[in-house]
C-alpha distance (Angstrom), angle and dihedral (degrees) to the residues before:
residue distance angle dihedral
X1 . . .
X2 3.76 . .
X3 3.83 118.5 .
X4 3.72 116.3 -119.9
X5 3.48 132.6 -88.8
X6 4.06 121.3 -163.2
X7 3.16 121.4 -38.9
X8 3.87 99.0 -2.5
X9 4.05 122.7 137.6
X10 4.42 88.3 21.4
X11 3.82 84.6 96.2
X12 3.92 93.6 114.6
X13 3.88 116.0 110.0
X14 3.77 118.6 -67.0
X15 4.08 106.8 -89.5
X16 4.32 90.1 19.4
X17 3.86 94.7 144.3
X18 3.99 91.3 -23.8
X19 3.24 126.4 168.0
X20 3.64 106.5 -43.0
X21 4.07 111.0 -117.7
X22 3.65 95.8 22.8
X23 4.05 92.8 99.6
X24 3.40 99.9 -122.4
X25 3.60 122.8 159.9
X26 4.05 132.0 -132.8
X27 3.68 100.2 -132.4
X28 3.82 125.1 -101.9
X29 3.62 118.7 -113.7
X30 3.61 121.1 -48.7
X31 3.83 121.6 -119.2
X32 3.38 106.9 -142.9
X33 4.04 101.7 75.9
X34 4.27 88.8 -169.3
X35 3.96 86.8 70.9
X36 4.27 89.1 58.3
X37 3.76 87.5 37.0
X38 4.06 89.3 62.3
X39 3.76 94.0 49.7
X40 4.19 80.7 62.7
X41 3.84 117.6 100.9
X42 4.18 109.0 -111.0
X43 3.40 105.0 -102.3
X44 3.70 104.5 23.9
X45 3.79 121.1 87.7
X46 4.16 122.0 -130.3
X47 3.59 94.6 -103.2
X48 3.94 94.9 65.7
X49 3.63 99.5 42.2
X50 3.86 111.3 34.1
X51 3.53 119.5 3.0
X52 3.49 112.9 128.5
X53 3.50 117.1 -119.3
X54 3.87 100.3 -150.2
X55 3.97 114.6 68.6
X56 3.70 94.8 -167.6
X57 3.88 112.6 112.3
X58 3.66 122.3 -119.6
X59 3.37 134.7 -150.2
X60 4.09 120.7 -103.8
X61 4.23 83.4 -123.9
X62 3.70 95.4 47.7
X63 4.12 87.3 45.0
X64 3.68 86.9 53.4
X65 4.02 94.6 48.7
X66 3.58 83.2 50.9
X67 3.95 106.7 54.1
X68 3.61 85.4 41.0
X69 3.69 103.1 55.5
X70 4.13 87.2 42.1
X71 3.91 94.6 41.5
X72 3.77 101.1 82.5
X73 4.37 87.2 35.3
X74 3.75 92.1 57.3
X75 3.95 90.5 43.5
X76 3.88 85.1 53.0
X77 3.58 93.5 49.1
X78 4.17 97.5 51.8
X79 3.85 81.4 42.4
X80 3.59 103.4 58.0
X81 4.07 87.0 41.0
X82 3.65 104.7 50.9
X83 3.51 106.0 6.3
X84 3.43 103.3 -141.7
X85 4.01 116.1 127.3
X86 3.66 111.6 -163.7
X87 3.82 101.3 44.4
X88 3.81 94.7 39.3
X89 3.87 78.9 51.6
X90 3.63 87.1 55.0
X91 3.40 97.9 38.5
X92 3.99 91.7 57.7
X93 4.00 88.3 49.2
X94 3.82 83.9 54.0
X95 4.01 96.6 52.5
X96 3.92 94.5 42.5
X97 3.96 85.4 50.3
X98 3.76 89.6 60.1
X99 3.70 93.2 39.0
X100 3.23 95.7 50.6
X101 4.43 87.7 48.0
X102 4.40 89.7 42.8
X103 4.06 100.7 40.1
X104 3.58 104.2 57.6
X105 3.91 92.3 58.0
X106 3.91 108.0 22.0
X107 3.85 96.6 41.8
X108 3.89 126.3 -108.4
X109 4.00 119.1 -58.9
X110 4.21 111.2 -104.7
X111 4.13 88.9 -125.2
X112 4.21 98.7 33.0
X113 3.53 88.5 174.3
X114 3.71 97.0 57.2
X115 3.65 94.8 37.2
X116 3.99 92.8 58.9
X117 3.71 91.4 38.6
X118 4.01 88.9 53.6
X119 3.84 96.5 48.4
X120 3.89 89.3 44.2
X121 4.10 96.2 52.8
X122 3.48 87.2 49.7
X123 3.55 94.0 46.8
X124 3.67 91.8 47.4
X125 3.54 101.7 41.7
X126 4.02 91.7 53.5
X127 3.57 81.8 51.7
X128 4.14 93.8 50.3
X129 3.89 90.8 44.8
X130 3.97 90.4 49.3
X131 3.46 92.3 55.3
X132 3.93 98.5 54.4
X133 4.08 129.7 68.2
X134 3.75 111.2 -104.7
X135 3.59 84.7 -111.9
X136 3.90 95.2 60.2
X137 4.10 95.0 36.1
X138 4.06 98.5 92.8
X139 4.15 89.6 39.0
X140 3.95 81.8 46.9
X141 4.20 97.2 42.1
X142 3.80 89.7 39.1
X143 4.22 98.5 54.9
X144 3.76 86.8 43.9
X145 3.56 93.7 56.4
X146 3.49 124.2 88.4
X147 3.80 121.1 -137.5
X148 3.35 94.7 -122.3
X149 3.86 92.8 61.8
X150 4.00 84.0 73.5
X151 3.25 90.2 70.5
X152 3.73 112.9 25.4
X153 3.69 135.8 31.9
X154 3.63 123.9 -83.7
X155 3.76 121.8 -103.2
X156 4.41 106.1 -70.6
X157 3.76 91.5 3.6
X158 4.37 133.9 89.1
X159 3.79 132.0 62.8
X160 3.22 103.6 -50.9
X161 4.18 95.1 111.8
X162 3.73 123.0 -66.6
X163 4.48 90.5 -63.0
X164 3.90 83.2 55.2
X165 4.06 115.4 -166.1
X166 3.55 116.8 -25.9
X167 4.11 113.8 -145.6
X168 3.78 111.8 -80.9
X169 4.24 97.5 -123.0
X170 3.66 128.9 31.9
X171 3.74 105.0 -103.0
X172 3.92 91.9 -150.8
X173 3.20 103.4 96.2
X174 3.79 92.3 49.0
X175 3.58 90.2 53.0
X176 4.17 90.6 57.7
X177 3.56 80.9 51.0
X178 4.25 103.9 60.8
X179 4.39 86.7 32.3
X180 3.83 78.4 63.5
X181 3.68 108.8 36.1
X182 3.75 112.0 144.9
X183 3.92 92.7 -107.8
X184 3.35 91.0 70.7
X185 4.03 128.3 75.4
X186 3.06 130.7 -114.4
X187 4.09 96.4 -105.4
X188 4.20 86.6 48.1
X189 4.01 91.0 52.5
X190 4.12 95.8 48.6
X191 4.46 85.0 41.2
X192 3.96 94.3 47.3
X193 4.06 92.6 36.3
X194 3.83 88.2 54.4
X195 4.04 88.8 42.2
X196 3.76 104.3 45.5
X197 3.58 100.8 23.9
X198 3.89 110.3 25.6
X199 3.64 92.0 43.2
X200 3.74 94.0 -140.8
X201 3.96 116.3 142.7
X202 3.67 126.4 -98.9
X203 3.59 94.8 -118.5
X204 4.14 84.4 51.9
X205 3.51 92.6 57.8
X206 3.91 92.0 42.0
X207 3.77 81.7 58.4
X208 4.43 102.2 47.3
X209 4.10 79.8 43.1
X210 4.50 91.0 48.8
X211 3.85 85.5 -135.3
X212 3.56 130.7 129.4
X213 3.99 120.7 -91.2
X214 3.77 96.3 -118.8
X215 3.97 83.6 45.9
X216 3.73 100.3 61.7
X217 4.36 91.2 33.7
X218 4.24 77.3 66.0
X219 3.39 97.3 49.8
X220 3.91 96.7 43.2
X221 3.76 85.7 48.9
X222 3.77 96.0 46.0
X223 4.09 82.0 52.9
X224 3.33 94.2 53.4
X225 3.49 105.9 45.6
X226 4.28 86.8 49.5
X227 4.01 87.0 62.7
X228 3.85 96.7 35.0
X229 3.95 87.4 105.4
X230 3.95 95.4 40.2
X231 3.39 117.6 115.3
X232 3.59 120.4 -114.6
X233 3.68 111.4 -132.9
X234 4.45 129.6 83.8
X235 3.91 122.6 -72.6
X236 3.46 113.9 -88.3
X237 3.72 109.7 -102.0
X238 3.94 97.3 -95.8
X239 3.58 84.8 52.3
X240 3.68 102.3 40.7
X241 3.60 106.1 84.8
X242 3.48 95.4 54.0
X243 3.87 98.4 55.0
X244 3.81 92.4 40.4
X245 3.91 82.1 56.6
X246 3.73 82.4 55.3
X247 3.63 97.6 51.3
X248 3.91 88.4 52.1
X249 3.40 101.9 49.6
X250 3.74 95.0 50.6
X251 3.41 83.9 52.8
X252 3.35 98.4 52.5
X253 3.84 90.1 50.6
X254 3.95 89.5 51.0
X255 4.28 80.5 57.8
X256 3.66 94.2 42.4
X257 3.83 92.1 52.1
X258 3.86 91.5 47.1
X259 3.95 93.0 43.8
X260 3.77 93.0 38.6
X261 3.83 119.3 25.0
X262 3.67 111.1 -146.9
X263 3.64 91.2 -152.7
X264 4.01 142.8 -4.0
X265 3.71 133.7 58.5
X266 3.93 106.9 -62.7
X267 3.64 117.8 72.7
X268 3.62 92.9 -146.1
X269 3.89 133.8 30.0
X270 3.61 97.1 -155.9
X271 4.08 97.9 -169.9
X272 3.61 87.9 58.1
X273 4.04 94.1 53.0
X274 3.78 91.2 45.4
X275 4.01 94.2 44.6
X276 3.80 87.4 54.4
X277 3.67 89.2 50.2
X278 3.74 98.0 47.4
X279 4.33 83.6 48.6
X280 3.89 95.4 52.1
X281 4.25 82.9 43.6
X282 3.54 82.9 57.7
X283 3.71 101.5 47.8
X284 3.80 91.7 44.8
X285 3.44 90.5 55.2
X286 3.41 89.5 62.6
X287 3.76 100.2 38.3
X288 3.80 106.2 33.5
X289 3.56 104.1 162.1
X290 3.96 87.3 48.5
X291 3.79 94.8 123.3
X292 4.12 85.9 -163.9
X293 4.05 91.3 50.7
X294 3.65 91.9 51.9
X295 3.81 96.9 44.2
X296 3.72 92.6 55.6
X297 3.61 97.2 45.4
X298 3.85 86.4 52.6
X299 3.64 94.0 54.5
X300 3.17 88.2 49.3
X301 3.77 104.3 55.7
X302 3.78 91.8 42.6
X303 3.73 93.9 49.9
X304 3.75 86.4 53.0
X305 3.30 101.3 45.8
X306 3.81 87.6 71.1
X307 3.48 88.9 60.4
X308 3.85 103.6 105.0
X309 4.08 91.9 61.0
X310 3.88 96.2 45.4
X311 3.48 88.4 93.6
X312 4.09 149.1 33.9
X313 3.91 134.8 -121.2
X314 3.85 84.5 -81.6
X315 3.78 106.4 38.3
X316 3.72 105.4 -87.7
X317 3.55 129.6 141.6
X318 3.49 124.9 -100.3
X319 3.86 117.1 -162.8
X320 4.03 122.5 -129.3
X321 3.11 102.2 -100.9
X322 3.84 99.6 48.9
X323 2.88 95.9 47.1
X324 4.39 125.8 119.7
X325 3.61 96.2 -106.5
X326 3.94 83.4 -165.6
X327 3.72 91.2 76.3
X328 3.58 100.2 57.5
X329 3.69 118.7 114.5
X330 3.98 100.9 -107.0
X331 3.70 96.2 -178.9
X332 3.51 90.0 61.0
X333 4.05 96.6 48.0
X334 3.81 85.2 45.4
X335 4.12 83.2 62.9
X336 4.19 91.6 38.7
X337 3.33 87.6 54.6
X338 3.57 104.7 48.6
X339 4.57 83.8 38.5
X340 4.06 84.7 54.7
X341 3.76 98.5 50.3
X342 4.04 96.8 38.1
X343 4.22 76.8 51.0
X344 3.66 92.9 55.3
X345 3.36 90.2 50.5
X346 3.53 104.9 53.5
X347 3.61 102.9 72.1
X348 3.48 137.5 -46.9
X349 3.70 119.8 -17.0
X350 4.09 118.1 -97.9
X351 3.50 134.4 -179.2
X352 3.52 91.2 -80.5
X353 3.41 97.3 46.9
X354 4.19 98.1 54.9
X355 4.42 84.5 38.7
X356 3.92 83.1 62.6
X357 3.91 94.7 42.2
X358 3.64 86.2 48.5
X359 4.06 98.3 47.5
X360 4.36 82.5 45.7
X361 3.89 89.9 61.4
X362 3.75 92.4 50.7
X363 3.99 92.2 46.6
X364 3.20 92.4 49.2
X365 3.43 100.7 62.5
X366 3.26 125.7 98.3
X367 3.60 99.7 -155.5
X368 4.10 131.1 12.9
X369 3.62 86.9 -107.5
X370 3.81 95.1 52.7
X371 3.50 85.9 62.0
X372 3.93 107.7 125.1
X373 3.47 101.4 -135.7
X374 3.70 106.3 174.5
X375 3.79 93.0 56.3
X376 3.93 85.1 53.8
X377 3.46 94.3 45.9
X378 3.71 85.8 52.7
X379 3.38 100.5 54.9
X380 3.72 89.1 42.7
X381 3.58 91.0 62.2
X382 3.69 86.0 57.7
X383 3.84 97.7 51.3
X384 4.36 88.6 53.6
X385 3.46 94.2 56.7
X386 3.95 96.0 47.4
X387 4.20 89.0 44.1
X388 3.28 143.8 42.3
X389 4.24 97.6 -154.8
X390 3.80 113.4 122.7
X391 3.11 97.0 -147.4
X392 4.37 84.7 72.8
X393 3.45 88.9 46.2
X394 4.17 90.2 51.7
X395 3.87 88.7 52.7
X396 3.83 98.0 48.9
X397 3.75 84.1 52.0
X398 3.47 95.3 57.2
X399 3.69 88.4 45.5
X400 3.93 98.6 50.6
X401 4.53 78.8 52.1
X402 3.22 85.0 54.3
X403 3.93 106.8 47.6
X404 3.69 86.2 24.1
X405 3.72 112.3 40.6
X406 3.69 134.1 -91.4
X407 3.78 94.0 -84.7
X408 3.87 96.1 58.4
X409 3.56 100.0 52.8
X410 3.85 89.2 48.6
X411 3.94 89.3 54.8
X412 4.58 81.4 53.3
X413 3.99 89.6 44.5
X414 4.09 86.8 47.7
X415 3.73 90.4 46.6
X416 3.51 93.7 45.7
X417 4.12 95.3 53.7
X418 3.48 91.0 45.9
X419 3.75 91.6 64.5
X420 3.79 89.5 39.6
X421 4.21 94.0 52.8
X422 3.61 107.6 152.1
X423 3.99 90.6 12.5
X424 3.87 93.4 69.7
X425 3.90 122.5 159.6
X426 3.28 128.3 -151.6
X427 3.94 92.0 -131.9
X428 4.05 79.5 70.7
X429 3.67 87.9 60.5
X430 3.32 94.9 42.1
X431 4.04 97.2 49.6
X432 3.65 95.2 42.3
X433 4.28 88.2 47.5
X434 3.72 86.8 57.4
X435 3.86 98.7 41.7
X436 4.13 91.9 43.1
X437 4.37 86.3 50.1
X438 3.79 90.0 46.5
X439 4.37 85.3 45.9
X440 3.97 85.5 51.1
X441 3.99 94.3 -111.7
X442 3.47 88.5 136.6
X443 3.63 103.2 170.3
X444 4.10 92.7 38.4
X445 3.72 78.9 56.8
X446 3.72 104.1 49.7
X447 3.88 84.9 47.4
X448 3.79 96.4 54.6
X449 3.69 97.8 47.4
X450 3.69 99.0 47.4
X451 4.37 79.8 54.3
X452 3.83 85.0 51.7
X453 3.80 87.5 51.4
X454 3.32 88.1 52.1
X455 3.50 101.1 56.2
X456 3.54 107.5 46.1
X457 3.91 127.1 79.6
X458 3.68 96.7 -148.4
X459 3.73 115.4 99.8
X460 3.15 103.2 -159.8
X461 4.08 96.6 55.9
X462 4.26 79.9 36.2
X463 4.09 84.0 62.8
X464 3.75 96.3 39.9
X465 3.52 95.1 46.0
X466 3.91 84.6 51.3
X467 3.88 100.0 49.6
X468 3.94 88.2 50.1
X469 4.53 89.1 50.6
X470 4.08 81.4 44.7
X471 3.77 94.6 45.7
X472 4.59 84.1 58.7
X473 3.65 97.1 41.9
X474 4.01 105.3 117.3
């Protein structure tokens, strides 16, 4: 099969497991019936292969929940079975497209699952078979086969009603697995995570990453053809917590880059924050008493929940601790709260874990000066011995200036760009801006935070950090 260039395999319907928060629809039902009618095996008639069984209508938002949550199972399933990437990729896209044209009208399928895998292995098999010489089809059909499909129906299909039997696991979590198998880089994990898993379209992610279409269709491809060999199946146990480790952190860098952009004009890129949400859900649900899983999807719902104060009536940042603590999402820090301390309590505490302590004790606060700062410098004392990332060694800095006084968090910030010379981030400049104002070095500070300006790509923190150099000028 050929790779793909731009813009191939995003042909399903506009808002088909889009980017999740944006409000797009799956499309109703679509008029012309001949379009379903080709998606139908030849030789079989509509009501044995994909009638759905339930003749209850669903709503376009419940539709899309559904298709999204199944997309990256389905993909699993094809995966593990045939083992071919791409087309089961394609295949998948195929399925959704007529699920997506059926549902709205006929009503939702008893066993979705099974229904889209079904329509998808036949889709991809006709595809496979189309592809080969006649001479080469039954070597071809034969290696793809599993043994066990001798003697059992495949995945969706057999007796078992019209749905037939669904796979036995959800293949999700094997899926996060292979997008981030250690051959890959960084940049090709959070791409193929997004692509497989998320469901969002290539030219979606070409957007979050401010690349060029044809850019990010190389890179996905590039990704795909490094796993293509990969077997599909969970780590073995010795190798298991490393890879799951793997899996998180790219998901926490999807959140980050959502929360946070690292460049462009918005501050945050809310469908990427909420698709690494609904991800780490996923995983969760299928490794509760994952102390690691549940950490990181409590930081992430507290950090979120902050989200309507980050910014003003046009766009610009507001720091933490001006910001009106009366907009903050207090259903969702109810759930952080109670995700951070069911964390805690399920084993020994990670980096995760202590991040989603930490994120509590701001959210909890009423007001900025409520904020209990020894506790968090505490438990960010913890987090620097277990890891090396400077961005934990930045917050317990601010939190020793803050417990401390201004003066002794700009000796840590001083300490910690000596060590970094040559590696400098503008988050340095930032800190030590904001700790040299609050010390009354006013010019020191004006100079440091037009140099964090400088050095960042994001213009809304470029404007912010701006206005406050302005706001000291004599």
């Amino acid at each position: 099969m050929r790779e793909p260039g731009a813009g191939d395999r995003d042909r399903r319907p506009r808002g088909t497991l889009s980017a999740a928060g944006r409000g797009a629809r799956v499309p109703g039902a679509h008029p012309d019936h001949r379009r379903r009618d080709r998606l139908i095996r030849p030789g079989a008639t509509r009501s044995d292969q994909e009638r759905p069984l339930r003749a209850d209508r669903t709503s376009d938002d419940d539709i899309e929940d559904l298709l999204r949550r199944h997309a990256p199972q389905v993909l699993g399933a094809l995966v593990r079975r045939y083992g071919h990437f791409d087309p089961a990729e394609d295949a998948v896209q195929e399925a959704l497209i007529a699920a997506a044209g059926q549902w709205p009208e006929d009503g939702v399928p008893e066993n979705p699952r099974g229904w889209l895998i079904r329509v998808a292995s036949r889709r991809l098999t006709d595809r496979l078979r189309s592809d080969e010489a006649r001479r080469r089809r039954e070597e071809t059909v034969a290696a793809l086969t599993p043994a066990d499909a001798f003697v059992a129906p495949p995945p969706g299909e057999g007796p078992t009603g019209l749905g037939g039997r669904a796979p036995s696991e959800d293949d999700t979590l094997t899926l996060l697995f292979l997008c981030c198998h250690p051959s890959l880089s960084p940049a090709a994990q959070i791409a193929l995570t997004l692509r497989a898993v998320g469901g969002l379209t290539t030219a979606e992610i070409a957007r979050a990453h401010l690349v060029e279409e044809a850019t990010m269709a190389q890179r996905i491809s590039r990704a795909k053809r490094a796993v293509r060999g990969a077997e599909f199946r969970r780590p073995e146990p010795e190798d298991r917590d490393r890879r799951l480790a793997a899996v998180l952190q790219v998901l926490y860098l999807i959140f980050n880059e959502g929360y946070t952009a690292t460049a462009g004009p918005e501050l945050h890129r809310t469908d990427l924050a909420r698709e690494a949400i609904r991800l780490t859900r996923s995983v969760r649900r299928l490794l509760p008493h994952e102390g690691r899983v549940t950490g990181l999807l409590a930081l992430m719902v507290l950090t979120e929940a902050r989200t309507p104060a980050r910014t003003g009536p046009d766009g610009e940042l507001i720091p933490l601790d001006e910001q009106d603590r009366a907009l903050w999402d207090r259903t969702a820090i109810a759930e952080g709260t109670a995700l951070a301390e069911e964390a805690l309590a399920q084993g020994p505490a990670g980096d995760y874990q202590l991040q989603a302590a930490i994120a509590a004790l701001h959210d909890e606060a009423g007001r900025a000066e409520d904020t209990d700062w020894p506790q968090i410098l505490a438990l960010y004392e913890l987090l620097v011995h277990r890891t090396p990332d400077p961005a934990a060694a930045l917050g317990r800095a601010v939190a020793v200036a803050m417990v401390h006084g201004p003066r002794a968090g700009l000796a840590e910030v001083d300490a910690l760009a000596g060590a970094r010379e040559g590696r400098r981030h503008y988050r340095l400049d930032a800190v030590r801006a904001h700790l040299l104002e609050r010390a009354g070095e006013l010019d020191a500070a004006r100079v440091a935070y037009r140099a964090a300006a400088d050095g960042t790509l994001s213009e809304p923190e470029a404007r912010y950090l701006r206005m406050r150099a302005d706001r000291l000028a004599p």
